[in-house]
PDBQT receptor file of N, H, CA, C and O in Angstrom, charges set to zero:
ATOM      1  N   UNK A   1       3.759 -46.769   4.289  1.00  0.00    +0.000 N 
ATOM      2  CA  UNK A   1       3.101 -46.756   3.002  1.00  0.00    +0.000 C 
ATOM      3  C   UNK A   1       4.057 -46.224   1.916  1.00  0.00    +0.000 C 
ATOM      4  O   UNK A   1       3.983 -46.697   0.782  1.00  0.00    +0.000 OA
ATOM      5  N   UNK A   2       4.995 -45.215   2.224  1.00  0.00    +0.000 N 
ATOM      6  H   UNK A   2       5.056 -44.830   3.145  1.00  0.00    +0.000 HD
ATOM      7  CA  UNK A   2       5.627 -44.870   1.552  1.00  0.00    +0.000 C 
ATOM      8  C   UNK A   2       6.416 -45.924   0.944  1.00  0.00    +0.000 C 
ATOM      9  O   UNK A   2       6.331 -46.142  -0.265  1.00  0.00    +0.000 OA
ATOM     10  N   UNK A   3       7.266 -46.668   1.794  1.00  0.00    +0.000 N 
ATOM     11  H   UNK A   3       7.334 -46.490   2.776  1.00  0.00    +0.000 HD
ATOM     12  CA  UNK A   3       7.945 -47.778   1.146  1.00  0.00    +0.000 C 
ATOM     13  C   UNK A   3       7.265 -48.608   0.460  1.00  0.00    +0.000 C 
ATOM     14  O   UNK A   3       7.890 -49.172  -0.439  1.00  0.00    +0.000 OA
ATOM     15  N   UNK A   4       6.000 -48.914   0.610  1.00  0.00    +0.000 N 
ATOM     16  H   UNK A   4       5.493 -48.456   1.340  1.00  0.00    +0.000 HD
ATOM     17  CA  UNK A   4       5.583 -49.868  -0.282  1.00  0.00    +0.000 C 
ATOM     18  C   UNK A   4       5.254 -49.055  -1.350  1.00  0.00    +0.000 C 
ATOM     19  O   UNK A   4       4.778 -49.843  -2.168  1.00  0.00    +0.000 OA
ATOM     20  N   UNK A   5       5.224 -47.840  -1.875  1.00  0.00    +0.000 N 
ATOM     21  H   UNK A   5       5.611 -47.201  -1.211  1.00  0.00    +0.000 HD
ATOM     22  CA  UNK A   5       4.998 -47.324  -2.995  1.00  0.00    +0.000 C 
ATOM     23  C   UNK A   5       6.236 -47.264  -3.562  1.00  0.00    +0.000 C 
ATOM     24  O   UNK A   5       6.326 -47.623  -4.736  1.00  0.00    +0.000 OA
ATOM     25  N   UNK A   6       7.469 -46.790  -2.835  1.00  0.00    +0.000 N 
ATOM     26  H   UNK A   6       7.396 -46.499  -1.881  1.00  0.00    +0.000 HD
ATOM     27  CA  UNK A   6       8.684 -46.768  -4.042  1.00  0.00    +0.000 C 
ATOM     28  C   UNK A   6       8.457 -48.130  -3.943  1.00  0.00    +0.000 C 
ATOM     29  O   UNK A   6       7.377 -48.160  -4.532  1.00  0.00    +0.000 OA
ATOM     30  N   UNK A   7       8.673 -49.262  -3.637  1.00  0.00    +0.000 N 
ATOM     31  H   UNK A   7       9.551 -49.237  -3.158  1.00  0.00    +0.000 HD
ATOM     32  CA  UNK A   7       8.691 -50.183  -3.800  1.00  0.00    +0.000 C 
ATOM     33  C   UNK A   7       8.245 -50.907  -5.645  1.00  0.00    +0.000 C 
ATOM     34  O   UNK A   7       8.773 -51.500  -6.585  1.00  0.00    +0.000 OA
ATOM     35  N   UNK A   8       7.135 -50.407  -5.280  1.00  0.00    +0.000 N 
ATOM     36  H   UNK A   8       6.706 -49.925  -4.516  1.00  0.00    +0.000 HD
ATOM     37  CA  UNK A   8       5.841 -50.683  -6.422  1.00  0.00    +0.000 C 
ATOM     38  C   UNK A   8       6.416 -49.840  -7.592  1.00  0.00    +0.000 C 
ATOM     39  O   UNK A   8       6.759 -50.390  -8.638  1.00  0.00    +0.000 OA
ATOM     40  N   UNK A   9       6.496 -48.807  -7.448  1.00  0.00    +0.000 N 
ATOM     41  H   UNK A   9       6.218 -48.361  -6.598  1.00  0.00    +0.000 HD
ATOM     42  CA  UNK A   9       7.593 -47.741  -8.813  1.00  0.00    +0.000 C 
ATOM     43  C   UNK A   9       8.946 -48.587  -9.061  1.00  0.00    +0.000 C 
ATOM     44  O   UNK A   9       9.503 -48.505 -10.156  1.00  0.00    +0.000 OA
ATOM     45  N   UNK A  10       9.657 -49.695  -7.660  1.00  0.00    +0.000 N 
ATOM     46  H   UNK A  10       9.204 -49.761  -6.770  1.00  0.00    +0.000 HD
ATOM     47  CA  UNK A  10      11.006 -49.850  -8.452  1.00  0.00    +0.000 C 
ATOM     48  C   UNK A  10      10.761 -51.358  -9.330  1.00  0.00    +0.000 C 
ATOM     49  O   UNK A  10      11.352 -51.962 -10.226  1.00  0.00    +0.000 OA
ATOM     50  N   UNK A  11       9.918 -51.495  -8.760  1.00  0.00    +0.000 N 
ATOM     51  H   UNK A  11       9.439 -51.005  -8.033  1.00  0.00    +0.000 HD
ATOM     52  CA  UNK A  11       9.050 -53.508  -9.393  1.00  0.00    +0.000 C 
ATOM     53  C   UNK A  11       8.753 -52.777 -10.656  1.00  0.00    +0.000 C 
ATOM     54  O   UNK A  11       9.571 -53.065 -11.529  1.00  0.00    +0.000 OA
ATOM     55  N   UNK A  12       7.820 -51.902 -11.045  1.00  0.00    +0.000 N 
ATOM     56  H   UNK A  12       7.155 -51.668 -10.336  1.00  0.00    +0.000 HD
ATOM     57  CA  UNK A  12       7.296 -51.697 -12.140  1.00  0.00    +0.000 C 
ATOM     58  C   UNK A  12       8.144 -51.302 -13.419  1.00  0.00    +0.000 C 
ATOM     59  O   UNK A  12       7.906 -51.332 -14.626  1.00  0.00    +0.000 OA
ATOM     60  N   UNK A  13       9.383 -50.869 -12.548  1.00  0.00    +0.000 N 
ATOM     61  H   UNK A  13       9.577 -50.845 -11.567  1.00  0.00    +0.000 HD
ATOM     62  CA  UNK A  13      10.365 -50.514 -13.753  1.00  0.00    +0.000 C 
ATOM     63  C   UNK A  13      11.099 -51.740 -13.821  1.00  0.00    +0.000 C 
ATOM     64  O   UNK A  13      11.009 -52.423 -14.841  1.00  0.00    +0.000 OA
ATOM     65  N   UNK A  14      11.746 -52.071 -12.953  1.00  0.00    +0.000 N 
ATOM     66  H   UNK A  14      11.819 -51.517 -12.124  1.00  0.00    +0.000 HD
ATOM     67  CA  UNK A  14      13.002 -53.066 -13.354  1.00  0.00    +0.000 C 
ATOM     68  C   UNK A  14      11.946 -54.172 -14.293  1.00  0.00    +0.000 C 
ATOM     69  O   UNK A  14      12.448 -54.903 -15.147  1.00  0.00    +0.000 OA
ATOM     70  N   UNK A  15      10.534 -54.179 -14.028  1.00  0.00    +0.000 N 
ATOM     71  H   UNK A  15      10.126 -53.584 -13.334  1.00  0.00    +0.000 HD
ATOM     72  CA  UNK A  15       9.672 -55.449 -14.989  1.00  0.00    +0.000 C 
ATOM     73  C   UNK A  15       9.433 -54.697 -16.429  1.00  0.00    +0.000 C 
ATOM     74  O   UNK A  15       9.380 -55.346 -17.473  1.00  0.00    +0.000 OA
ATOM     75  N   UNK A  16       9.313 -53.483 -16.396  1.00  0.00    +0.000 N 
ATOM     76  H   UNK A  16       9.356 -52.955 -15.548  1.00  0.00    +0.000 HD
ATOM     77  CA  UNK A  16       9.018 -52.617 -18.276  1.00  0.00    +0.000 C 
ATOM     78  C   UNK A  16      10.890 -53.245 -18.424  1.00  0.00    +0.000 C 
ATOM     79  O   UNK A  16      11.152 -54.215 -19.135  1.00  0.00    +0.000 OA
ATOM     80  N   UNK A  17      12.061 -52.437 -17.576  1.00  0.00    +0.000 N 
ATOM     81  H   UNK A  17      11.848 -51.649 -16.998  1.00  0.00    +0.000 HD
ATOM     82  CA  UNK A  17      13.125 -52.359 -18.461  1.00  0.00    +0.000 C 
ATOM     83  C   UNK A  17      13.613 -53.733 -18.947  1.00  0.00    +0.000 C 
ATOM     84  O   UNK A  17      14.123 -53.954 -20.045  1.00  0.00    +0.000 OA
ATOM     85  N   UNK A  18      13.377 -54.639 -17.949  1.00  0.00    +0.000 N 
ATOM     86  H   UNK A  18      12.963 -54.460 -17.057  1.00  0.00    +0.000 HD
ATOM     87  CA  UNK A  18      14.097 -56.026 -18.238  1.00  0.00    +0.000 C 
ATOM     88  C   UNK A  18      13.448 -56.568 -19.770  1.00  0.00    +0.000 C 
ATOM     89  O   UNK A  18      14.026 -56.950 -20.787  1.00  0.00    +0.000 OA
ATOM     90  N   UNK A  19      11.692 -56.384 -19.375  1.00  0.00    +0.000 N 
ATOM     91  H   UNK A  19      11.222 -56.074 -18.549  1.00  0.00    +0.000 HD
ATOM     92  CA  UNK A  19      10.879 -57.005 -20.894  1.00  0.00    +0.000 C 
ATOM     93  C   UNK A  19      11.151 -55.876 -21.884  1.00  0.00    +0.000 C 
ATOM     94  O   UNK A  19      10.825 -56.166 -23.035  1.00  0.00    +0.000 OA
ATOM     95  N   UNK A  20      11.656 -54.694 -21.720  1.00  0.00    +0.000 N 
ATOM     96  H   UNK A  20      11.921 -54.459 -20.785  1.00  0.00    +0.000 HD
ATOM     97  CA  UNK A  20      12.052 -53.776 -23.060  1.00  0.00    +0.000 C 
ATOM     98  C   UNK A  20      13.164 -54.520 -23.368  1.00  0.00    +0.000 C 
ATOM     99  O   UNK A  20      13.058 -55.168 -24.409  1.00  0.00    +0.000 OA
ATOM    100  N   UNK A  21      14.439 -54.639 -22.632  1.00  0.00    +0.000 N 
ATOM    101  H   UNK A  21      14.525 -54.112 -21.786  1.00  0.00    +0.000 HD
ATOM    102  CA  UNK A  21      15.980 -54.575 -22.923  1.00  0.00    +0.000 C 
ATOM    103  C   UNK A  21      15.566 -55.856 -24.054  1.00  0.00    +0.000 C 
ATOM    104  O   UNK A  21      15.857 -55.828 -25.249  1.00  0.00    +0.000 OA
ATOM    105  N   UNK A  22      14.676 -57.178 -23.221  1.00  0.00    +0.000 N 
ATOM    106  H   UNK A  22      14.440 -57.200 -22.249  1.00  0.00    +0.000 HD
ATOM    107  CA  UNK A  22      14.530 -58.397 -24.455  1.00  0.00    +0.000 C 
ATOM    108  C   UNK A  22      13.450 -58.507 -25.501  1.00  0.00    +0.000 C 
ATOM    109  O   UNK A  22      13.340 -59.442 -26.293  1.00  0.00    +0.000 OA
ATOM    110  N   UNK A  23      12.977 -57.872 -25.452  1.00  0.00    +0.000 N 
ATOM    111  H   UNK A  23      13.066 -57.112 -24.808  1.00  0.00    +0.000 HD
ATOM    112  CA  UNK A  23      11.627 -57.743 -26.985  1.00  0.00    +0.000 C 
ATOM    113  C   UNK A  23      11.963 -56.284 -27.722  1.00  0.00    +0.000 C 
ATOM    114  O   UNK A  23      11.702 -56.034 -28.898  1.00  0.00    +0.000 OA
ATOM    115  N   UNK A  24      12.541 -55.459 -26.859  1.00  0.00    +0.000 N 
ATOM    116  H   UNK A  24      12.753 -55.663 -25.903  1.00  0.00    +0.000 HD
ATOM    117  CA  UNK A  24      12.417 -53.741 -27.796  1.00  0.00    +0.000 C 
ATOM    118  C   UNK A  24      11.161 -53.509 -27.942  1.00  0.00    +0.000 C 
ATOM    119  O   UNK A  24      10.890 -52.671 -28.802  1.00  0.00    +0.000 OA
ATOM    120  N   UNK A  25      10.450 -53.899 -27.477  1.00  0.00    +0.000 N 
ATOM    121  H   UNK A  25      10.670 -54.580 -26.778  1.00  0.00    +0.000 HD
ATOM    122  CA  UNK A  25       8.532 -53.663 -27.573  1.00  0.00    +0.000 C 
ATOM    123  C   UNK A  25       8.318 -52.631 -26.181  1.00  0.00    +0.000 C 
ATOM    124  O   UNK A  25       8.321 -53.146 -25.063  1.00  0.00    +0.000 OA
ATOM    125  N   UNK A  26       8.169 -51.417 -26.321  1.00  0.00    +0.000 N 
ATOM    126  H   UNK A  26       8.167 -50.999 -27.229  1.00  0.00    +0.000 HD
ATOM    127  CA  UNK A  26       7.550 -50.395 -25.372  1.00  0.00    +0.000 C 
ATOM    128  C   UNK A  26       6.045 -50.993 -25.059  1.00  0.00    +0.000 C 
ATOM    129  O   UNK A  26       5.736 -51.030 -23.868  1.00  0.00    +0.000 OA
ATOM    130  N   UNK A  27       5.145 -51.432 -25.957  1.00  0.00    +0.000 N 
ATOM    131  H   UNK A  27       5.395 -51.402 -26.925  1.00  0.00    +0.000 HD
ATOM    132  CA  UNK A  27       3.909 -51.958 -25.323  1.00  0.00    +0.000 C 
ATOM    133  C   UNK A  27       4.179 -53.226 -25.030  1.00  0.00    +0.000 C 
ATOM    134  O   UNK A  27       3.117 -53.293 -24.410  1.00  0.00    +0.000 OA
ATOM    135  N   UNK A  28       4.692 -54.467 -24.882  1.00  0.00    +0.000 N 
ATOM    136  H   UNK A  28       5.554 -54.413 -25.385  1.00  0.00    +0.000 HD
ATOM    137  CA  UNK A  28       5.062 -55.309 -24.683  1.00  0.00    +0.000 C 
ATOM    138  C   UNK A  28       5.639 -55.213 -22.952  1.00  0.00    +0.000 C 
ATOM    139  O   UNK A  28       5.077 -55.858 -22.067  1.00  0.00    +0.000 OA
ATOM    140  N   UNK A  29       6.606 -54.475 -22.735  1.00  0.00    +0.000 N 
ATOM    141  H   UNK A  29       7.063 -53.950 -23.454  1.00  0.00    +0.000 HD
ATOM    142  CA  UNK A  29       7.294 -54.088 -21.322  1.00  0.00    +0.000 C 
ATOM    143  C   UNK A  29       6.312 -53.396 -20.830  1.00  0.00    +0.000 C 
ATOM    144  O   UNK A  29       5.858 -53.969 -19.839  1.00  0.00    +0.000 OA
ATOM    145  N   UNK A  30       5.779 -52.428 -21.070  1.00  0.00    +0.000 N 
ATOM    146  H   UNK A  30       6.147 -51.962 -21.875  1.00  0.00    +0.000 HD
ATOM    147  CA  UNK A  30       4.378 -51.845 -20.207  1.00  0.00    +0.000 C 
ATOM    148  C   UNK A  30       3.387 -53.155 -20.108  1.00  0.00    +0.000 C 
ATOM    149  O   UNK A  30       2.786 -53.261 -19.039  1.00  0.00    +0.000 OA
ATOM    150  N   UNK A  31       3.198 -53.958 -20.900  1.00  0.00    +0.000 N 
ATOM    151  H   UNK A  31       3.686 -53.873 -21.768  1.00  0.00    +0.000 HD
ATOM    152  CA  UNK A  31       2.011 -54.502 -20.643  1.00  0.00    +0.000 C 
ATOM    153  C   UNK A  31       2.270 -56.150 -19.317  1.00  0.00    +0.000 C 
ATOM    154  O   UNK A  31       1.431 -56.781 -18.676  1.00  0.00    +0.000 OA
ATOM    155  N   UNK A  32       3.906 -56.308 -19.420  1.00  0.00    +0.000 N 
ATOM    156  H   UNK A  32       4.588 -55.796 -19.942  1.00  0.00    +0.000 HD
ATOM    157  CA  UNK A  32       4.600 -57.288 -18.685  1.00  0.00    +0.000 C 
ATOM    158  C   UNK A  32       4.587 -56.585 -17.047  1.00  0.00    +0.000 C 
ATOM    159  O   UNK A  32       4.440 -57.135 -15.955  1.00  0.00    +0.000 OA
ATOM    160  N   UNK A  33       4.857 -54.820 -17.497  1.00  0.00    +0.000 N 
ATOM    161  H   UNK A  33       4.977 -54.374 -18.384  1.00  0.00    +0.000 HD
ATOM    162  CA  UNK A  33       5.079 -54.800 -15.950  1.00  0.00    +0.000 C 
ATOM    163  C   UNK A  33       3.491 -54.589 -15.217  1.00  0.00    +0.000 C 
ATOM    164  O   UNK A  33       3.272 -54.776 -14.020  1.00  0.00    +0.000 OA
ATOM    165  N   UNK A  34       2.383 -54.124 -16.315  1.00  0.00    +0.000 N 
ATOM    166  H   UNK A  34       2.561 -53.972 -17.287  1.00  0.00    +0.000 HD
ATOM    167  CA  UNK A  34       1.409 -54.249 -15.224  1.00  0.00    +0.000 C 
ATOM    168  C   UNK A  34       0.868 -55.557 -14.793  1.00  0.00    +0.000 C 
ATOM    169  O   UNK A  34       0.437 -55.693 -13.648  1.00  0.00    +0.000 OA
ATOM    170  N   UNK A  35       0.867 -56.641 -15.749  1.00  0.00    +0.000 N 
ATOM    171  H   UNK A  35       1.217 -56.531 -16.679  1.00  0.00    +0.000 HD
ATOM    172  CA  UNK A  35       0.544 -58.105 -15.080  1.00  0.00    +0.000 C 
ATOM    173  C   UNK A  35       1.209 -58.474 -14.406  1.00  0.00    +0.000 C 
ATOM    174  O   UNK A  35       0.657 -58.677 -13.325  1.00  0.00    +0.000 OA
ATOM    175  N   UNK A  36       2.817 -58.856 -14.421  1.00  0.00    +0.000 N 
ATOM    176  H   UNK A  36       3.265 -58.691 -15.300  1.00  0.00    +0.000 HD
ATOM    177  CA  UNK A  36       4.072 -59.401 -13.649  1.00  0.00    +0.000 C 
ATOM    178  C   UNK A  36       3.527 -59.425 -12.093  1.00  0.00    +0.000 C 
ATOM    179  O   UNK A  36       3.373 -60.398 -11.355  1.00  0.00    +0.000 OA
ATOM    180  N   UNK A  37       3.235 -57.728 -11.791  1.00  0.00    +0.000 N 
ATOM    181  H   UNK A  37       3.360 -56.938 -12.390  1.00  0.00    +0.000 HD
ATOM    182  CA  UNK A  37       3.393 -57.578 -10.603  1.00  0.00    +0.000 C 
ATOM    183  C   UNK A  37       1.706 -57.706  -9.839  1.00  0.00    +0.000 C 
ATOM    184  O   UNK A  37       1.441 -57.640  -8.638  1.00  0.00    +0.000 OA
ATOM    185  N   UNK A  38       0.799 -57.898 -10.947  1.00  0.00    +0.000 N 
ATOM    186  H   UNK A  38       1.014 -57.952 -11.922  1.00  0.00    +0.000 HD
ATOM    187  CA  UNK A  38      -0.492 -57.718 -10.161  1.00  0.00    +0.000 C 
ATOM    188  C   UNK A  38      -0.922 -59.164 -10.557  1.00  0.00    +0.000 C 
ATOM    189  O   UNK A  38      -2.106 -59.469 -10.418  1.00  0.00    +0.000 OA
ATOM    190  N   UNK A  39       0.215 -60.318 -11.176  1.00  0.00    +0.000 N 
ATOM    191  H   UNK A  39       1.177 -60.070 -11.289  1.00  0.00    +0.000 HD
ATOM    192  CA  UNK A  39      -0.315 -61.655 -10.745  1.00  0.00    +0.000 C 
ATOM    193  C   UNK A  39       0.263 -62.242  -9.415  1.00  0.00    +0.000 C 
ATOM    194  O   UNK A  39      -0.230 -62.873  -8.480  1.00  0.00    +0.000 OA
ATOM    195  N   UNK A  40       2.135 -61.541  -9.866  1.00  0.00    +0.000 N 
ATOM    196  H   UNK A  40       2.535 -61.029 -10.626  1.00  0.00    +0.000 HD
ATOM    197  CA  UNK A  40       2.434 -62.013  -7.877  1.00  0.00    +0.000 C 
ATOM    198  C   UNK A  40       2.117 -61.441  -6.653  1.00  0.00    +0.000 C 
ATOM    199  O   UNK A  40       2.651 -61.854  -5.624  1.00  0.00    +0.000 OA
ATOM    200  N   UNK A  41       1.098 -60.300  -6.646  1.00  0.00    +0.000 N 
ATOM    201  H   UNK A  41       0.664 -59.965  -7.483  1.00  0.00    +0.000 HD
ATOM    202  CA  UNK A  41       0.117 -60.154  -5.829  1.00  0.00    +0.000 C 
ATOM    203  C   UNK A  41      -0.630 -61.020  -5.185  1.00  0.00    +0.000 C 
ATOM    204  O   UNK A  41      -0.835 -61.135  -3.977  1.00  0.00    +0.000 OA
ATOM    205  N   UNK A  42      -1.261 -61.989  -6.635  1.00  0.00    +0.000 N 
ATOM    206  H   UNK A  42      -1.094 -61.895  -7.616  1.00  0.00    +0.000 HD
ATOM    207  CA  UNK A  42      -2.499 -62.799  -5.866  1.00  0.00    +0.000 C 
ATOM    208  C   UNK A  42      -1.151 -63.484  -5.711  1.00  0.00    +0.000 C 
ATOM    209  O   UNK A  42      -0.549 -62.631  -5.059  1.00  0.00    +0.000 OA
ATOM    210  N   UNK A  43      -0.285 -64.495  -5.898  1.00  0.00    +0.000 N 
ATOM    211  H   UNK A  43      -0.774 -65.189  -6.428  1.00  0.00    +0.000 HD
ATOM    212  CA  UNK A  43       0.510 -66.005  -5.778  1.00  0.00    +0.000 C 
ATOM    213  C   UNK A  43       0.660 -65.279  -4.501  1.00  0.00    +0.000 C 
ATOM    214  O   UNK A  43       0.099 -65.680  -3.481  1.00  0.00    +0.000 OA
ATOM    215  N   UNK A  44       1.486 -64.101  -4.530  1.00  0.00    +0.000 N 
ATOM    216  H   UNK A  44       1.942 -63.775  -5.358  1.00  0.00    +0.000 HD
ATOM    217  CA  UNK A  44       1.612 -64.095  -2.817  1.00  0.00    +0.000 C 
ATOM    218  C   UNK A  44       0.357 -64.261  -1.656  1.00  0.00    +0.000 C 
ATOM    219  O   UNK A  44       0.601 -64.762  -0.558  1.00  0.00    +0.000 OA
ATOM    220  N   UNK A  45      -0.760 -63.870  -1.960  1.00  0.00    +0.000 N 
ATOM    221  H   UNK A  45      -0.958 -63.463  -2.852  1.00  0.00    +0.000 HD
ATOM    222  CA  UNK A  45      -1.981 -64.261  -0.969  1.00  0.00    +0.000 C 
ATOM    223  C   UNK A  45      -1.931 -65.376  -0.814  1.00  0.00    +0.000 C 
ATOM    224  O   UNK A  45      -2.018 -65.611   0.391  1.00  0.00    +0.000 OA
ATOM    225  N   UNK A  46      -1.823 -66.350  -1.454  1.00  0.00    +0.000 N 
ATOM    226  H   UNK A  46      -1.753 -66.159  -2.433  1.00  0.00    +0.000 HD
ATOM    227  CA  UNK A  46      -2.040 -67.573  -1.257  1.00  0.00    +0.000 C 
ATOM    228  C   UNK A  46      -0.723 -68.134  -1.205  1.00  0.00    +0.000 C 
ATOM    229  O   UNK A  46      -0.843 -69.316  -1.530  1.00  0.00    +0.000 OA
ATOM    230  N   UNK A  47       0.250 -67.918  -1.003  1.00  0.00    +0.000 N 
ATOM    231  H   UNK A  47       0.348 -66.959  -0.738  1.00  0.00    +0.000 HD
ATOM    232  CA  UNK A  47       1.814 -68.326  -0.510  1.00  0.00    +0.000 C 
ATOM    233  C   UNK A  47       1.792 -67.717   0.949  1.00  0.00    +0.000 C 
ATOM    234  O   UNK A  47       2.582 -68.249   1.730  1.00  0.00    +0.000 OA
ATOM    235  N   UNK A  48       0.949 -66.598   1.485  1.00  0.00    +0.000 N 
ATOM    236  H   UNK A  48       0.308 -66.165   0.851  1.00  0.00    +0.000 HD
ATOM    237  CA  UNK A  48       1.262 -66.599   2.457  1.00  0.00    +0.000 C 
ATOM    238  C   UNK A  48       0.442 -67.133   3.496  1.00  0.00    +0.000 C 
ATOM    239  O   UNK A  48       0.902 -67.285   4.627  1.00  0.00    +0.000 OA
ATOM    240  N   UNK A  49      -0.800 -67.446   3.191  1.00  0.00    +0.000 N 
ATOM    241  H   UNK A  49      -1.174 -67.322   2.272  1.00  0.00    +0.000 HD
ATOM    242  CA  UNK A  49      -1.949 -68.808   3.898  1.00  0.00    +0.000 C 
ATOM    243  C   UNK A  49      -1.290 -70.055   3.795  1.00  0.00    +0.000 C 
ATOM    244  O   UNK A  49      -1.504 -70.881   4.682  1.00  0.00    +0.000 OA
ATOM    245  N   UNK A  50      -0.662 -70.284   3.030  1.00  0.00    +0.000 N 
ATOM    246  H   UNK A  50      -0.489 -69.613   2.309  1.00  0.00    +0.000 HD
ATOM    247  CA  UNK A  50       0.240 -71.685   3.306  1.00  0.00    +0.000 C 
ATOM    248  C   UNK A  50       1.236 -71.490   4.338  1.00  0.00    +0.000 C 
ATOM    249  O   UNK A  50       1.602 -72.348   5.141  1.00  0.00    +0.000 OA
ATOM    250  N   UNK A  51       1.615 -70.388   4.262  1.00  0.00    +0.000 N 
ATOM    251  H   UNK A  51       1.318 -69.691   3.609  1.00  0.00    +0.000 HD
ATOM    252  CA  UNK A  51       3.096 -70.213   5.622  1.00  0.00    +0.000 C 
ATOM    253  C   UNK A  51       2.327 -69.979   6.939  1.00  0.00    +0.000 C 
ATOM    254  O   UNK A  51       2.738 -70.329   8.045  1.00  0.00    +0.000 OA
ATOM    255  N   UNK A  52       1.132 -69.328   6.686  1.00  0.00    +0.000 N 
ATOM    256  H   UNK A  52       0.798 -69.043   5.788  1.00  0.00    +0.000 HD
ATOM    257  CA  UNK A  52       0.226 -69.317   7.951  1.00  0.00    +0.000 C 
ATOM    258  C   UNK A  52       0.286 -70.644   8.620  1.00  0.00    +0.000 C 
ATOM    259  O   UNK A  52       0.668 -70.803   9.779  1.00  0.00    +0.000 OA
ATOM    260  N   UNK A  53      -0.157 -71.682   7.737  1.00  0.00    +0.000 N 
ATOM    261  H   UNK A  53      -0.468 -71.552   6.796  1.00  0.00    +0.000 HD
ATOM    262  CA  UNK A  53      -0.852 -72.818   8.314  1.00  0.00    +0.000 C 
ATOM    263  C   UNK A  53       0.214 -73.676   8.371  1.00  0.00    +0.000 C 
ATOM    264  O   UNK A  53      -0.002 -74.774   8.882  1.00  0.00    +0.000 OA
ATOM    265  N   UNK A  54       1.518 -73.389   7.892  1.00  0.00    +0.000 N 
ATOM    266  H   UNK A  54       1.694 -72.496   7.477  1.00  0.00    +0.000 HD
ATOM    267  CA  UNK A  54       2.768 -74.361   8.100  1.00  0.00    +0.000 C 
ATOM    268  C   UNK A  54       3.138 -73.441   9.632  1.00  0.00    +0.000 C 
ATOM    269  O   UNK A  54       3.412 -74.175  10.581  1.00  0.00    +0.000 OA
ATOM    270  N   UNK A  55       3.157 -72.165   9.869  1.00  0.00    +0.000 N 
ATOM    271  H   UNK A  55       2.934 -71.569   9.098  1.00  0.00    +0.000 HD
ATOM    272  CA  UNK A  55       3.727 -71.995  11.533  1.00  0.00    +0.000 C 
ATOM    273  C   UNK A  55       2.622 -72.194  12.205  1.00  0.00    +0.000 C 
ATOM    274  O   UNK A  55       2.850 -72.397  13.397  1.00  0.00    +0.000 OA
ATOM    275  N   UNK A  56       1.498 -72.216  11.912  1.00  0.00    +0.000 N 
ATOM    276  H   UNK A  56       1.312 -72.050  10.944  1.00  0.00    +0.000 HD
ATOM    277  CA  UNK A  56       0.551 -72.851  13.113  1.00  0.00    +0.000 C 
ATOM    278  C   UNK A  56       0.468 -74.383  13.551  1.00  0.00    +0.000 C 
ATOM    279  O   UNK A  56       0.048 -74.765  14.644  1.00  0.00    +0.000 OA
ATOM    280  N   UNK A  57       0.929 -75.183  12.542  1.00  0.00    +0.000 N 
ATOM    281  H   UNK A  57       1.270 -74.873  11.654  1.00  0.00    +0.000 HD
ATOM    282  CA  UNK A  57       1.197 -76.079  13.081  1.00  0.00    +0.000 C 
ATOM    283  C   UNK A  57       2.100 -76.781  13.812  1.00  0.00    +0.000 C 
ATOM    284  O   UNK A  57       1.987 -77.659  14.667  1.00  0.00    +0.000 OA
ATOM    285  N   UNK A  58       3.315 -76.040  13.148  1.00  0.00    +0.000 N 
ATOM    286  H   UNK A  58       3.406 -75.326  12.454  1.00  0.00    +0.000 HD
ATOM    287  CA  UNK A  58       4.699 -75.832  14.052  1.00  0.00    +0.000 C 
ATOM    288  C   UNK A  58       4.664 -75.282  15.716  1.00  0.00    +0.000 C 
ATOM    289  O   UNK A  58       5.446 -75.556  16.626  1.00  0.00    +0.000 OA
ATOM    290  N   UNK A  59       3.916 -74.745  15.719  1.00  0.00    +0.000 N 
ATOM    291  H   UNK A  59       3.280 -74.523  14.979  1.00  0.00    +0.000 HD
ATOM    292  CA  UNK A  59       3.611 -73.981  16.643  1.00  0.00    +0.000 C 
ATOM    293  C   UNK A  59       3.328 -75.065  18.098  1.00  0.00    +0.000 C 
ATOM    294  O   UNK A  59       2.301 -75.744  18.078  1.00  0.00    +0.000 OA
ATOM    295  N   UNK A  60       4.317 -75.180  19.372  1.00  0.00    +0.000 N 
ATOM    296  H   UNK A  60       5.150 -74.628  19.388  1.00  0.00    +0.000 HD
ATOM    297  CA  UNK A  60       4.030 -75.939  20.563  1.00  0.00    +0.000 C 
ATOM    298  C   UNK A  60       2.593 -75.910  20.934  1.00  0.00    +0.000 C 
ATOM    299  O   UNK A  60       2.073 -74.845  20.600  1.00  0.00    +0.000 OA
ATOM    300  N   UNK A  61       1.725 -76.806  21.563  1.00  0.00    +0.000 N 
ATOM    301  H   UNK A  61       2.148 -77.671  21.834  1.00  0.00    +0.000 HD
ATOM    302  CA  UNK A  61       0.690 -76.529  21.929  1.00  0.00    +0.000 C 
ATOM    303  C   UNK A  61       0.374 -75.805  23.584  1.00  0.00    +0.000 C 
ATOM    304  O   UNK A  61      -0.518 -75.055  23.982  1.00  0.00    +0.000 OA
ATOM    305  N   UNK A  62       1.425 -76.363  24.191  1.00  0.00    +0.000 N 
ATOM    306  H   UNK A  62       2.150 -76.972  23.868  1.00  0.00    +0.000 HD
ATOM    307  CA  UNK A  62       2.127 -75.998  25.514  1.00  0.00    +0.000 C 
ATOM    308  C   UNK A  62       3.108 -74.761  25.039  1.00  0.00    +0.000 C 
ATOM    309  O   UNK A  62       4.010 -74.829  24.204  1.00  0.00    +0.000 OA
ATOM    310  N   UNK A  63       2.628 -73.459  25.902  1.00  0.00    +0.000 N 
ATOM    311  H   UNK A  63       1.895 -73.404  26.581  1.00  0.00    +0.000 HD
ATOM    312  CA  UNK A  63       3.914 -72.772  25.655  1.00  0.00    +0.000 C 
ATOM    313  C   UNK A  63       4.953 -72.722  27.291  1.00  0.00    +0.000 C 
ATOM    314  O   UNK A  63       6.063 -72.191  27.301  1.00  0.00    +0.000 OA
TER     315      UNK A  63
């Protein structure tokens, strides 16, 4: 758990500093890094039900 929290602290910054360094907008970079990362949340749920169902089908029926 731990790693996925620095994790989440180093996403949240490198997404404020990158949208600060190009707008100079402090609410602008705060407001990029809380969506950025809590829309590729959901894309990842549903990117990873597709990889589900691409190795299950891959998957021998005979092992």
């Amino acid at each position: 758990m731990a790693k996925t929290i620095t994790f989440a602290i180093l996403h949240f910054g490198v997404a404020f500093g990158i949208t600060y360094l190009l707008t100079g907008s402090i609410v602008i970079g705060g407001a990029v890094a809380l969506i950025e990362p809590a829309i590729n949340t959901v894309v990842f749920y549903f990117h990873d039900k597709v990889w589900q169902r691409i190795e299950k089908r891959s998957r021998p029926l005979l092992a």
